[in-house]
C-alpha positions as CSV (number, residue, x, y, z in Angstrom):
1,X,-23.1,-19.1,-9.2
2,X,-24.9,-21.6,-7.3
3,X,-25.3,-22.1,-3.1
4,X,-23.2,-25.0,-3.4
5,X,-20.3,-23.7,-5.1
6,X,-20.4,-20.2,-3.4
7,X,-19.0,-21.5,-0.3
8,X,-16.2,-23.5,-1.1
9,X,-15.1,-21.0,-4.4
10,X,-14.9,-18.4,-1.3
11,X,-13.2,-20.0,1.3
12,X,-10.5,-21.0,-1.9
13,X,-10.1,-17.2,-2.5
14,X,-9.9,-16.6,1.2
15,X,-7.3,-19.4,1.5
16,X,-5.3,-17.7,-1.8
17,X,-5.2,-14.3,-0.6
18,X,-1.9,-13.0,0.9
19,X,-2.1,-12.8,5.0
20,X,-1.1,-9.2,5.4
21,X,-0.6,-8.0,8.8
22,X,0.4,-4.5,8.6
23,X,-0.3,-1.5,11.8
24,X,-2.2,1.3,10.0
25,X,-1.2,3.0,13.4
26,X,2.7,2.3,13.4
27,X,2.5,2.6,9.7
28,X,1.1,6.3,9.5
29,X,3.7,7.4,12.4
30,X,6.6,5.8,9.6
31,X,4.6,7.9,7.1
32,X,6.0,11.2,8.5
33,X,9.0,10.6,6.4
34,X,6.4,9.9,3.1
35,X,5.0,13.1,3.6
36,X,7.2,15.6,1.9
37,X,5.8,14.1,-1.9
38,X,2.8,11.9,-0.6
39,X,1.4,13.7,2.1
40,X,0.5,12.3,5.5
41,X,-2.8,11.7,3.9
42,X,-1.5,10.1,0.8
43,X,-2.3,12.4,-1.7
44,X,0.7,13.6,-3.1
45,X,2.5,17.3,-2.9
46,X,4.6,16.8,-6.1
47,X,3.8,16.1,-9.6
48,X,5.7,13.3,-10.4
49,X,4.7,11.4,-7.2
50,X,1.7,9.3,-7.0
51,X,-1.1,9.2,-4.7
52,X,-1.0,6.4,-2.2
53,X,-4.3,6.8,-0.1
54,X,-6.6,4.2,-1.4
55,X,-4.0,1.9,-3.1
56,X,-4.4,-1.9,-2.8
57,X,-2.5,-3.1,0.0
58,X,-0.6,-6.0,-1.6
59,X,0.5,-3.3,-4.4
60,X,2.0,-1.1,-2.5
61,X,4.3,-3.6,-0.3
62,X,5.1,-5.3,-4.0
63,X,6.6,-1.5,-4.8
64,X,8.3,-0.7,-1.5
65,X,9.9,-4.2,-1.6
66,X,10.9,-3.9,-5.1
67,X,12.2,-0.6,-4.3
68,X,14.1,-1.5,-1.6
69,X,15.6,-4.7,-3.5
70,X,16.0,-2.5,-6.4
71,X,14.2,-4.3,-8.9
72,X,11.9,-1.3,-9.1
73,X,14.2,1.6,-9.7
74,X,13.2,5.4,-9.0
75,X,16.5,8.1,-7.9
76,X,14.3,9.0,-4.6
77,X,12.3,5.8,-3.8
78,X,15.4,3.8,-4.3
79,X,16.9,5.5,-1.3
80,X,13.7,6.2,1.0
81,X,13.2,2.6,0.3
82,X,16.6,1.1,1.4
83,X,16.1,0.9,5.3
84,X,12.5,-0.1,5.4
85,X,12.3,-3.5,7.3
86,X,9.3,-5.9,6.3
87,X,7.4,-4.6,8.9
88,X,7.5,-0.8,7.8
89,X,6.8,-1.5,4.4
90,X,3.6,-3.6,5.7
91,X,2.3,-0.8,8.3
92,X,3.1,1.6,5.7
93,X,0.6,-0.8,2.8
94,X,-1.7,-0.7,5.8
95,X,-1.8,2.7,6.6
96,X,-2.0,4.0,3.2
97,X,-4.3,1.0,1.6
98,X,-6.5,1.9,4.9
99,X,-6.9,5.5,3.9
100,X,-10.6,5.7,2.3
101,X,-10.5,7.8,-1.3
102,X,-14.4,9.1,-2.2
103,X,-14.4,9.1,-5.7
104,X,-16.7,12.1,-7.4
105,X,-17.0,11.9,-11.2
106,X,-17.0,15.2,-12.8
107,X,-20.4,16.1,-13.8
């Protein structure tokens, strides 16, 4: 890409990008209640739950939202989901997206 393109093709993707504004801090103390399948440190205790540490932050307040509007449908999440305000789900994103995952290919 050239100089005179970089600059404006960034400040488009900047301006594009969804404004999340989530409290990593607020959202690991709401986590407490995550922790029996995803752990506090979002790597989850049960098989059939996934690992959150390391997700992309928009993801996971697409999923909580969906799951508290029950688009998305799962028998546990469904209910966890259902008194999260719009600020929980985005200090939760934030917490969890915040948590960094090293990855170590087998070798």
């Amino acid at each position: 890409m050239t100089r005179s393109l970089a600059l404006p093709v960034a400040l488009l993707l900047a301006a594009t990008a969804p404004a999340l504004a989530g409290d990593a801090k607020a959202g690991r103390a709401k986590a407490v209640g995550c922790q029996a399948c995803h752990g506090l440190d979002g790597l989850s205790k049960l098989p059939d739950a996934p690992n959150l540490a390391g997700q992309v932050e928009p993801y996971l307040v697409k999923a909580l939202t969906e799951f508290r509007n029950g688009t998305r449908k799962n028998e546990v999440m469904s209910v966890a989901a259902q008194d999260l305000t719009d600020a929980d789900i985005e200090n939760l994103a934030a917490y969890y997206s915040g948590i960094q995952i090293d990855v170590i290919p087998p070798g």
